[in-house]
Structure formats: structure tokens, C-alpha cells
DRENDO-1510 file (C-alpha; in Angstrom, 1 decimal, always signed):
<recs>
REC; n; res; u; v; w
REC; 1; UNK; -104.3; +9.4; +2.5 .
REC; 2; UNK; -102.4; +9.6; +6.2 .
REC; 3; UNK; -99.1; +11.2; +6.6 .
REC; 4; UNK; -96.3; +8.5; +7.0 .
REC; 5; UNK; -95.2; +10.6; +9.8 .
REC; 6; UNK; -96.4; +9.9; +13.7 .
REC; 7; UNK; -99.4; +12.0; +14.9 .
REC; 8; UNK; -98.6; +15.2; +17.0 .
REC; 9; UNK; -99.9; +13.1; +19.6 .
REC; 10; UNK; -98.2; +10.3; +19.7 .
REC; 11; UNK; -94.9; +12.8; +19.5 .
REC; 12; UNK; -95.8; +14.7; +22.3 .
REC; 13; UNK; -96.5; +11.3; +24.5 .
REC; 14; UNK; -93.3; +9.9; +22.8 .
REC; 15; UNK; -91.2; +13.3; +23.8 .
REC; 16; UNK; -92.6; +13.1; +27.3 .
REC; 17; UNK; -91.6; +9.8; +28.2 .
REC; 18; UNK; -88.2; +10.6; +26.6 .
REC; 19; UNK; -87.2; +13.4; +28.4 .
REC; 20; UNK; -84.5; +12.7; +30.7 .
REC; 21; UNK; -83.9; +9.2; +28.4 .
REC; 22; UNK; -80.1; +8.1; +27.9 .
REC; 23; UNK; -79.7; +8.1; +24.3 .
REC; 24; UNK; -76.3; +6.0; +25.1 .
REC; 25; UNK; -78.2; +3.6; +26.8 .
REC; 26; UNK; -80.5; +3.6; +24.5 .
REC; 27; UNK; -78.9; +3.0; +21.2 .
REC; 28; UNK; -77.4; +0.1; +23.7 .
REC; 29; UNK; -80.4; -1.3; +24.1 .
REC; 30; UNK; -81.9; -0.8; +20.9 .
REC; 31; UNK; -78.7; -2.3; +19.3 .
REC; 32; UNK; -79.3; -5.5; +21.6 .
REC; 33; UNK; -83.2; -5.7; +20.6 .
REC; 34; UNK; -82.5; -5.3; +16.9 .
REC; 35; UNK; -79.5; -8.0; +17.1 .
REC; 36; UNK; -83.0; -10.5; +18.8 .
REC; 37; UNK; -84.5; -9.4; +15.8 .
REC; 38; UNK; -82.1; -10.2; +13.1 .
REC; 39; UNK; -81.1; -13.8; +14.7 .
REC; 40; UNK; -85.1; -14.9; +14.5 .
REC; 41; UNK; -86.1; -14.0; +18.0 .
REC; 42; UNK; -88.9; -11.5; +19.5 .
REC; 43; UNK; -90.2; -8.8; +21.4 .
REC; 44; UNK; -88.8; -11.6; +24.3 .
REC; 45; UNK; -85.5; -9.3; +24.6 .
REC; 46; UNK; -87.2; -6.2; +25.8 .
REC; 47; UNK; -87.9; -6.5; +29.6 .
REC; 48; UNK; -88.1; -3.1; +31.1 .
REC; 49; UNK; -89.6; +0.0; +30.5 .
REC; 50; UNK; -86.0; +1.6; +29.4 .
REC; 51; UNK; -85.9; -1.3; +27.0 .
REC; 52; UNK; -89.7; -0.3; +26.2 .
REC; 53; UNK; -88.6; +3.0; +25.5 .
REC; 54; UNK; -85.4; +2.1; +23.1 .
REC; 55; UNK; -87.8; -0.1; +21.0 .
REC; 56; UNK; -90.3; +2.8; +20.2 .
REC; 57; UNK; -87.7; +5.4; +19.6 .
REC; 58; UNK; -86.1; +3.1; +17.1 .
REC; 59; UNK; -89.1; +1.3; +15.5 .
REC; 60; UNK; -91.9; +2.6; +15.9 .
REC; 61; UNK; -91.5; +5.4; +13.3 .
REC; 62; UNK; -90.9; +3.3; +10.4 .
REC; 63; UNK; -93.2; +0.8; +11.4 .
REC; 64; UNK; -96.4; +3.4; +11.7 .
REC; 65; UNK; -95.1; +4.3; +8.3 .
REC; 66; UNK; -95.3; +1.2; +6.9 .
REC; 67; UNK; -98.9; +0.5; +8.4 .
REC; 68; UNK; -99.8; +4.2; +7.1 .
REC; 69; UNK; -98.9; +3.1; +3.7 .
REC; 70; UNK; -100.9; -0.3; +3.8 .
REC; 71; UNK; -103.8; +1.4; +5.0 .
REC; 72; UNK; -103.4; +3.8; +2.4 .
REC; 73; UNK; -103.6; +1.2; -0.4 .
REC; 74; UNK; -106.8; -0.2; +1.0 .
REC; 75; UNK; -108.5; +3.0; +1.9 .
REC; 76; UNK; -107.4; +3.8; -2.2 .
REC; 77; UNK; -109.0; +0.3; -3.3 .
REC; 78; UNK; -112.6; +0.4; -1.1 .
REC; 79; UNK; -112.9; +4.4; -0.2 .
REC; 80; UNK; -116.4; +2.6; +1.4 .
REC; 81; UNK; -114.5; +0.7; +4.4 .
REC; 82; UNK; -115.9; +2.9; +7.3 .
REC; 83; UNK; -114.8; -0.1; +10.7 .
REC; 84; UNK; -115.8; +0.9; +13.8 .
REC; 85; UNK; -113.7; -1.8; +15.8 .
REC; 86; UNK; -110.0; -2.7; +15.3 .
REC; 87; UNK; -108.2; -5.8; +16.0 .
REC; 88; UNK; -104.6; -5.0; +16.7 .
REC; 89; UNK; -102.6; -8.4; +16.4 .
REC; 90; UNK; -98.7; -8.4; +18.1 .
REC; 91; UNK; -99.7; -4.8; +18.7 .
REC; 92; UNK; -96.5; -3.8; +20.8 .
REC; 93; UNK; -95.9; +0.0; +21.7 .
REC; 94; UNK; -100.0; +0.1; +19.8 .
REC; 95; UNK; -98.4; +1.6; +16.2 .
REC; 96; UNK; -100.4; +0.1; +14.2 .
REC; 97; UNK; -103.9; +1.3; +16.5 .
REC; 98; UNK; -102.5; +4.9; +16.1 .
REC; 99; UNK; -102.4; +4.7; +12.1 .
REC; 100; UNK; -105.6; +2.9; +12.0 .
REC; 101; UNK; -107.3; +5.7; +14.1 .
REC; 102; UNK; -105.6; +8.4; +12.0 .
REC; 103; UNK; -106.8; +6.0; +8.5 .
REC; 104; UNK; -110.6; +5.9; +9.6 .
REC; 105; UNK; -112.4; +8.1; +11.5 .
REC; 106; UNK; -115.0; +5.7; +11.6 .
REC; 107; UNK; -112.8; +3.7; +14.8 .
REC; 108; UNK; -114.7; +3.8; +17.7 .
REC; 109; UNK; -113.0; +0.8; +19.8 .
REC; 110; UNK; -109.9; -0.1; +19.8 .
REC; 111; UNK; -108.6; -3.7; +21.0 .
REC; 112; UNK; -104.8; -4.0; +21.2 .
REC; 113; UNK; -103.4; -7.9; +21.6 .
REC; 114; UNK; -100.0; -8.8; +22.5 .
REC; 115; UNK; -97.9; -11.2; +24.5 .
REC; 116; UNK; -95.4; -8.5; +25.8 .
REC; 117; UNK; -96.4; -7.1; +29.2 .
REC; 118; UNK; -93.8; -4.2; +29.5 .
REC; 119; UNK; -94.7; -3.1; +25.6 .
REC; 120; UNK; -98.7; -3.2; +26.8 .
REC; 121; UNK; -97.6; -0.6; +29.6 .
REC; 122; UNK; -95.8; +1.5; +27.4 .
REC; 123; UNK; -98.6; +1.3; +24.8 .
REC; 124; UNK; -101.5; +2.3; +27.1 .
REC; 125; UNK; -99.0; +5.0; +29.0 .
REC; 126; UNK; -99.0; +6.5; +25.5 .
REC; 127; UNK; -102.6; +6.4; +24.5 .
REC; 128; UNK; -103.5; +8.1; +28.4 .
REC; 129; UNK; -104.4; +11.2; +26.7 .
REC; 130; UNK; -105.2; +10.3; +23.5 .
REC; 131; UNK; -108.7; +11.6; +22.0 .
REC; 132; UNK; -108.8; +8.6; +20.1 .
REC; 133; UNK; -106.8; +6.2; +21.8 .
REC; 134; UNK; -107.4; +6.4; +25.4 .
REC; 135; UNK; -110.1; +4.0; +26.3 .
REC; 136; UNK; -108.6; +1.1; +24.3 .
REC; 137; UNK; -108.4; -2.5; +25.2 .
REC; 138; UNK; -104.9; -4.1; +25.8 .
REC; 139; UNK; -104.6; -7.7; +26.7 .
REC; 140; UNK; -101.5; -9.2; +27.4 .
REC; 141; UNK; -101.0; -13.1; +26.9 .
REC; 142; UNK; -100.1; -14.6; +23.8 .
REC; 143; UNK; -102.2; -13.4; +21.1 .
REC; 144; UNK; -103.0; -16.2; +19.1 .
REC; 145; UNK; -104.7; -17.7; +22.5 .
REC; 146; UNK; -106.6; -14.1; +23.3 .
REC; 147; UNK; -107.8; -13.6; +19.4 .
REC; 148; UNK; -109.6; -17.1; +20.0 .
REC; 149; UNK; -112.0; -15.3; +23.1 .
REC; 150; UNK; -112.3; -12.2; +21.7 .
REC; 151; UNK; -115.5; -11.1; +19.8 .
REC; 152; UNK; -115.2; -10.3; +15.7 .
REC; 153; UNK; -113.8; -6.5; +14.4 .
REC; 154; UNK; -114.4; -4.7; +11.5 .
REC; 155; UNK; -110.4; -4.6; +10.9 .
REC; 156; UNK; -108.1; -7.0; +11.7 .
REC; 157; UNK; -104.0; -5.3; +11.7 .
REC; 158; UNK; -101.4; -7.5; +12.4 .
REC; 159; UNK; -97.8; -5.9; +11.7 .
REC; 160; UNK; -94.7; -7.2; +12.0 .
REC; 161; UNK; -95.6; -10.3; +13.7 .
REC; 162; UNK; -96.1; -13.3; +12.1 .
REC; 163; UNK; -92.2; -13.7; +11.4 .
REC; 164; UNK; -91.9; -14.9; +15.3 .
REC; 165; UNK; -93.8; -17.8; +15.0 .
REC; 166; UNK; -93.3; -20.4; +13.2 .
REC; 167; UNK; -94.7; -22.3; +10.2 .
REC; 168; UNK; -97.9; -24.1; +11.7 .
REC; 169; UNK; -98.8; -21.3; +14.0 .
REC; 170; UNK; -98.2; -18.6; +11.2 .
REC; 171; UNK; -101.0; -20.7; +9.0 .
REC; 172; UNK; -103.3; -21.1; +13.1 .
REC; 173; UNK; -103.0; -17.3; +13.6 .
REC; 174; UNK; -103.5; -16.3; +9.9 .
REC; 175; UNK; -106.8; -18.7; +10.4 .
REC; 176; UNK; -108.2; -17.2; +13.5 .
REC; 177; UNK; -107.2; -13.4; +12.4 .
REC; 178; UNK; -109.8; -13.9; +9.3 .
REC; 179; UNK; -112.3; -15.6; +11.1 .
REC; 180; UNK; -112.1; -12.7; +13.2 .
REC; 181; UNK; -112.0; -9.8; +10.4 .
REC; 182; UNK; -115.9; -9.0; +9.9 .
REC; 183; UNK; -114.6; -6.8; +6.8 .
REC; 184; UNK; -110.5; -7.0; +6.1 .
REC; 185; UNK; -107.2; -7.7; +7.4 .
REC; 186; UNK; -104.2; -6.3; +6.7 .
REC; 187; UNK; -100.8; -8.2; +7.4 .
REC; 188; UNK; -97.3; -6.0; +6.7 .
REC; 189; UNK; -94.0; -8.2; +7.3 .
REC; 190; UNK; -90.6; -6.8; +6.5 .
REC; 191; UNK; -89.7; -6.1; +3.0 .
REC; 192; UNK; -87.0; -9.0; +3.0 .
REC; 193; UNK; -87.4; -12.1; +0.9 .
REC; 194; UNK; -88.3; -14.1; +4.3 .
REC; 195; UNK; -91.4; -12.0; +4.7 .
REC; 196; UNK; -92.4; -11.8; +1.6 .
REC; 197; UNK; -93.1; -15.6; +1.5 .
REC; 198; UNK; -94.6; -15.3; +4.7 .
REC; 199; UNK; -96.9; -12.9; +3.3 .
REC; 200; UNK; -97.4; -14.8; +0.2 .
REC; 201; UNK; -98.4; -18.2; +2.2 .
REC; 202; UNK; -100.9; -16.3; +4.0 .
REC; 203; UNK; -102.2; -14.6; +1.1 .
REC; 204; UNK; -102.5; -18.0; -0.6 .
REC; 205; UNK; -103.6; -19.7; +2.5 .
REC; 206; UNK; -107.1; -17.2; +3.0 .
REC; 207; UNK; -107.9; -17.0; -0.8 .
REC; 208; UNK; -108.7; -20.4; +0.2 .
REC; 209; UNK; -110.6; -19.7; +2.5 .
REC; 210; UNK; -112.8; -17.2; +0.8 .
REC; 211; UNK; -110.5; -13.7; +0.7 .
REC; 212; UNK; -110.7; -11.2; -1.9 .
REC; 213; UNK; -107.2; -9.4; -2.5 .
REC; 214; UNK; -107.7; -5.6; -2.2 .
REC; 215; UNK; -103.8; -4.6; -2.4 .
REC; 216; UNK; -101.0; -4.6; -3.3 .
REC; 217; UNK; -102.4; -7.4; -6.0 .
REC; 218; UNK; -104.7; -6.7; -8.9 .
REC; 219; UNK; -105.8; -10.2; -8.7 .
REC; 220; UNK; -106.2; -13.7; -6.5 .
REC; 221; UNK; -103.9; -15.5; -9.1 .
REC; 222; UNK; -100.8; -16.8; -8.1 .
REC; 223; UNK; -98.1; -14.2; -7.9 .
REC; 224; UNK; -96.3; -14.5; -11.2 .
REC; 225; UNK; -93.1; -12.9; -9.9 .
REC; 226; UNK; -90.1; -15.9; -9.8 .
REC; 227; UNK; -87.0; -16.6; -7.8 .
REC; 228; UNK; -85.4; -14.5; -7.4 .
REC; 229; UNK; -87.2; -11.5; -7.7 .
REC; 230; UNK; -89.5; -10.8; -4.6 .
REC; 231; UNK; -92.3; -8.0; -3.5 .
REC; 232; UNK; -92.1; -5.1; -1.6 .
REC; 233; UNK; -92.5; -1.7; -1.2 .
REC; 234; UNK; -90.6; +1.4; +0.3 .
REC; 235; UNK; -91.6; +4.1; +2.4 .
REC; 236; UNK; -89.8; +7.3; +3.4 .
REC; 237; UNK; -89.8; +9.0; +6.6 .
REC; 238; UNK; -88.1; +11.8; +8.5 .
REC; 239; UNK; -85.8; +11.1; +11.2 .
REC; 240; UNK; -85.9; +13.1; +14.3 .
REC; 241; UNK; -82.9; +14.6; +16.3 .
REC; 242; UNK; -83.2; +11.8; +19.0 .
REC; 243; UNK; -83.5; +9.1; +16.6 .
REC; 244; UNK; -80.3; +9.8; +14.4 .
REC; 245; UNK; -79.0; +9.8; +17.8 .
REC; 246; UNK; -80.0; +6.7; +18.7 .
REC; 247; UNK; -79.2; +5.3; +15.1 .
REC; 248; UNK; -76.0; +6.5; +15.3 .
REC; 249; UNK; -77.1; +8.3; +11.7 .
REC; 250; UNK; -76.3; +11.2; +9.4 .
REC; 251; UNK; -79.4; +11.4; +7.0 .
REC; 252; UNK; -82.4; +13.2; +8.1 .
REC; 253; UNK; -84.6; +10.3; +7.0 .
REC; 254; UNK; -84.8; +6.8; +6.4 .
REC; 255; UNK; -86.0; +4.0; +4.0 .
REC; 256; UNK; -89.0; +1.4; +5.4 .
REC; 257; UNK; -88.4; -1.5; +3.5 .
REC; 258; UNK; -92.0; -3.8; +4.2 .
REC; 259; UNK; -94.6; -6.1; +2.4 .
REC; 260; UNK; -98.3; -6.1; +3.0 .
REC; 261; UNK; -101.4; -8.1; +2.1 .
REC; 262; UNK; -104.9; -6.4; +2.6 .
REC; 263; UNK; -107.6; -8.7; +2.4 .
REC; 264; UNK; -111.3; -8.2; +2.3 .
REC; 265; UNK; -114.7; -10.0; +2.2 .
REC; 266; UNK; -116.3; -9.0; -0.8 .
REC; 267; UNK; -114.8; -8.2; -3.9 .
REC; 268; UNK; -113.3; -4.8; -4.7 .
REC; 269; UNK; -115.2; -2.9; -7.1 .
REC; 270; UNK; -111.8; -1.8; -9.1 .
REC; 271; UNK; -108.0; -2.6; -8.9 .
REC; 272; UNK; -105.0; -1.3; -10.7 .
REC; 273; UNK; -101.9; -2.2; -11.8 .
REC; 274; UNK; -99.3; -2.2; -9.2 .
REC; 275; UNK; -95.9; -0.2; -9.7 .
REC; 276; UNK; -93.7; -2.9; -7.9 .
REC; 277; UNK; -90.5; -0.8; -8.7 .
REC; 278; UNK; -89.1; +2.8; -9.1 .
REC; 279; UNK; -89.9; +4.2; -12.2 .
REC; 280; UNK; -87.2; +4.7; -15.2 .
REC; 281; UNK; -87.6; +8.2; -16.4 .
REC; 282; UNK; -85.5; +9.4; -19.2 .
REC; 283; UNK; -85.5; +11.6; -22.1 .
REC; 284; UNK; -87.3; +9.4; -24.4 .
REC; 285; UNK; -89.5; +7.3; -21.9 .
REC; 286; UNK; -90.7; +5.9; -19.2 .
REC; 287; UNK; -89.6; +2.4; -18.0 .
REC; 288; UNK; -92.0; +0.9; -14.9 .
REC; 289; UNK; -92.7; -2.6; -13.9 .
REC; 290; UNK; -96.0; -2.8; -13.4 .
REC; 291; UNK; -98.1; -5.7; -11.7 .
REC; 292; UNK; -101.5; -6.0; -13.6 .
REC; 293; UNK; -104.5; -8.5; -13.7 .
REC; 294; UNK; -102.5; -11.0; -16.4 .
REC; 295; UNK; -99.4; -11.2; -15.2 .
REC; 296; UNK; -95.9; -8.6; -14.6 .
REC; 297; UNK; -94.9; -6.2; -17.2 .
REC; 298; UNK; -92.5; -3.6; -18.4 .
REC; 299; UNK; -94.7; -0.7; -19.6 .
REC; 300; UNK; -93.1; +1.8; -21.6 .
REC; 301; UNK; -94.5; +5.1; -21.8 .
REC; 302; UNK; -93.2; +7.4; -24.7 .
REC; 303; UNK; -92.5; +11.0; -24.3 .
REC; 304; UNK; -94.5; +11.9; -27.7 .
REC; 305; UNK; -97.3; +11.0; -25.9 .
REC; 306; UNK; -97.5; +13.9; -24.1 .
REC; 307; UNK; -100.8; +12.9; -21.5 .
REC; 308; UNK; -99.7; +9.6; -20.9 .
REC; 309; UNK; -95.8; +10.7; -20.0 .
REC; 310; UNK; -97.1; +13.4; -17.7 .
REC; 311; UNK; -99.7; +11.1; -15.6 .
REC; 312; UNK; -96.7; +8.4; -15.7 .
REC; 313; UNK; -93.8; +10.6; -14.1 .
REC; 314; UNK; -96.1; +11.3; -11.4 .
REC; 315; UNK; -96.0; +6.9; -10.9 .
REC; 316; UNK; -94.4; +6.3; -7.5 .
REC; 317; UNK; -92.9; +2.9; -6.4 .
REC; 318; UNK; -96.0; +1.1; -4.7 .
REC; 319; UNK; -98.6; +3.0; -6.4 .
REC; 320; UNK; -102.0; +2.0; -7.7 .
REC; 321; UNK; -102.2; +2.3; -11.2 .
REC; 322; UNK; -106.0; +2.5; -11.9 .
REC; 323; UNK; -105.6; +3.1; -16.4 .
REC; 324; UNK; -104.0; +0.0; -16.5 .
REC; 325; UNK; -106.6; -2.4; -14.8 .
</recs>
């Protein structure tokens, strides 16, 4: 399991390009890119390298933490995966190349794709003098067109990117991303209703088309959960100085809300129950909602029995519940 938190690395290359950074200007910036965001628009917004530079402050954090916690579940579900090439889809500032190289050791080249010249810069400025990072690809040009050249990887990441295209290119690039994925794919989208469907069509979409669900679902059924109720997972992560700054917040930390699909091409040898929701622990019980191979339950886990009430208030929100598969 990887820390949520970015690798020393990337801090010190974040930190050095920061130094002598406006955090006025950019919590001004950031404020205009996340307003982009919100209205259903893209990376289109950020133009220069200060604009660059107010996007990773502000995003990539939580993003790596949400592609550290994806990675996590798969890594959990086939401990075997060992890729030795990455595809990084709408890679931006590279986040989700850094938590791939910190989930597998096994990643020898690293091929970053993305449509965003001045985030390519900014990416490959912070993987100079990485020991991991440094030699990686970056192509800039639309991605969907550069996945179709580019030769088949082990892992296939996309984060945070499907959500700016639209319907018949989300189900093109979801196509050409498996046909490219020699082992698995992983797709996180934020932990909003909107991605959540657009996770759900592409999950739908490459069971299909031959995909084996390694996380978060225990099975390739439909999803039983009904309008409207949706999925998704939270991750915590600290909050440095510069970034409450920037957020114009109080609390040391913040909340990732995201959704994922991980998808392989063979058939995991085990799956759990899924905890879709924060445990209920009180005096007499435990209360969790657990996602399992028939369909979505409330287990209820009395304090009399001692073994089973200890293992369940360890349960966290998003965690694989191997007992109950």
C-alpha cells in the first residue's frame, strides 16, 4: 500500500518551482481554472506556466491521492500485477505516473499522453531529476489521436479525464485505452454523481468487451445501487502551508471525493465485499454497507461477538472486505 501523500520527490521539484510563486496570484488563477472545471470545460483554461503552476499546487495532491488509493485496491485484489510499461491517459502535471511508479516497482517506462502543451512542460520539468521518472515519454496532441500510434502497456491510467469529452468519444477512448492495456486499466473520475455514471458506462461498456472487474466491484453484474444513491470513495490528505494558502483554508487537510474502475484481463483470483460507506460503530454494533458478490447490504456486526466486532471496527470507507466474498 502507497502513502496518499506526494513522494519527497515530487515535493522537492514541486517546492522548487514554487519558490518565489505568488500565492495571490495563484489562488487567482486557480480560482479561474477550478470555475473551467465546474462549468464542464478543461485543462483549455490554463495557458502559462504560472497557470501551470496554480493547477499543481491546487490539484495535484488530491488527485495523486486518489490514484494512490485506486492503485491500492488493485495492487490488494492481484498482489501478482508486476507492469513494466505505463500508459498515462490526460496525464497533465504526470500525477498519476508518479503514483504508479511509487505502486509498482516493476515500471520501467513511462509514457505520459496529453493534449495540454504547457502542463507537458511542467510535467517533464518535474520528473528532470526523478530516479524513476526522468526518462519518460510525453506527447502532447490530443490523446485519444496519440493512444491510437502508440504501442500496447502493461497499465493503462487515465484520471480525471474522461469527464471532458463527451458521450461518443468517452465510449472511442474507453475503446482504444483497453485495446491498449496488455494487463489493466484503471479510470478514477470525480466522486460526483456525473462521474460516477461515467465510470459506470465504461465499466459496462468493457465487460463487453471482455473485462474482468478487479475493484471497487466484487462482481461484473450490474451495479445494484439505485437512484439516488451513487458510488464513491473518500480519501484524506494533509494540506501543506502553501496550499491552505492558496485554498484560502483553515484545516490542515482535506477530503478527495473520487470514483474508480480497475479492470483486468483475466479474472481475479478473490474479491471482497466492498465497504461503500463509513462504518456505524456503537455500543451494541456495527452498522456497514457493504457491496458483495449478490447484491448491497447492511451487515450488522454484534459486539458479543467479540472477533468479528474487533476485525469490523478496523473496516474503513472503501475497504476490501475479503470474509465476506
Amino acid at each position: 500500500m502507497i502513502s496518499p501523500t506526494l513522494p519527497a520527490e515530487l515535493k522537492a521539484a514541486l517546492d522548487g518551482k514554487l519558490q518565489g510563486f505568488s500565492r495571490t496570484d495563484a489562488a487567482q488563477r486557480s480560482q479561474k481554472i477550478s470555475t473551467s472545471y465546474r462549468a464542464g470545460g478543461g485543462s483549455g483554461t490554463i495557458k502559462s506556466e504560472a497557470d501551470a503552476l496554480a493547477y499543481a499546487l491546487t490539484r495535484m495532491p488530491a488527485t495523486y491521492a486518489a490514484v494512490a488509493a485506486s492503485l491500492n485496491a488493485l495492487t490488494e485484489i492481484a498482489p501478482d500485477l508486476a507492469p513494466e510499461t505505463l500508459l498515462d491517459v490526460g496525464a497533465g502535471p504526470g500525477t498519476a505516473s508518479w503514483a504508479a511508479a511509487e505502486a509498482f516497482s516493476s515500471l520501467q517506462d513511462f509514457t505520459l499522453l496529453d493534449a495540454n502543451g504547457t502542463l507537458s512542460r511542467l510535467a517533464l520539468e518535474l520528473a528532470r531529476d526523478s530516479t524513476r521518472l526522468a526518462d519518460c515519454r510525453y506527447l502532447p496532441g490530443d490523446a485519444g489521436a496519440n493512444l491510437a500510434e502508440v504501442s500496447q502497456a502493461d497499465l493503462v491510467v487515465a484520471s480525471y479525464v474522461i469527464g471532458e469529452l463527451s458521450e461518443g468519444d468517452q465510449r472511442k477512448l474507453a475503446e482504444t485505452m483497453w485495446a491498449k492495456a496488455r494487463h489493466a486499466l484503471v479510470v478514477i473520475e470525480p466522486g460526483t454523481p456525473a462521474g460516477y455514471g461515467r465510470i459506470l458506462a465504461l465499466r459496462q461498456q468493457l465487460i463487453a468487451a471482455g473485462a474482468y472487474v478487479a475493484a471497487p466491484c466484487p462482481h461484473e453484474k450490474p451495479c445494484p445501487l439505485a437512484t439516488p444513491d451513487w458510488c464513491h470513495f473518500s480519501q484524506r490528505l494533509p494540506r501543506s502551508q502553501a496550499h491552505r494558502q492558496i485554498k484560502g483554508a483553515e484545516v490542515p487537510f482535506e477530503d478527495e471525493r473520487f470514483i474508480y474502475v480497475a479492470l483486468t484481463r483475466t479474472p481475479p483470483a478473490t474479491r471482497g465485499a466492498r465497504v461503500l460507506a463509513p462504518p456505524d460503530v456503537s455500543k451494541a454494533e456495527i452498522t456497514a454497507k457493504l457491496c458483495t458478490e449478490q447484491s448491497v447490504e447492511l451487515a450488522r456486526i454484534p459486539r458479543r461477538d467479540k472477533a468479528a466486532y474487533a476485525s469490523a471496527r478496523r473496516w474503513r470507507w472503501g475497504d476490501t472486505v475479503l470474509s465476506k466474498s
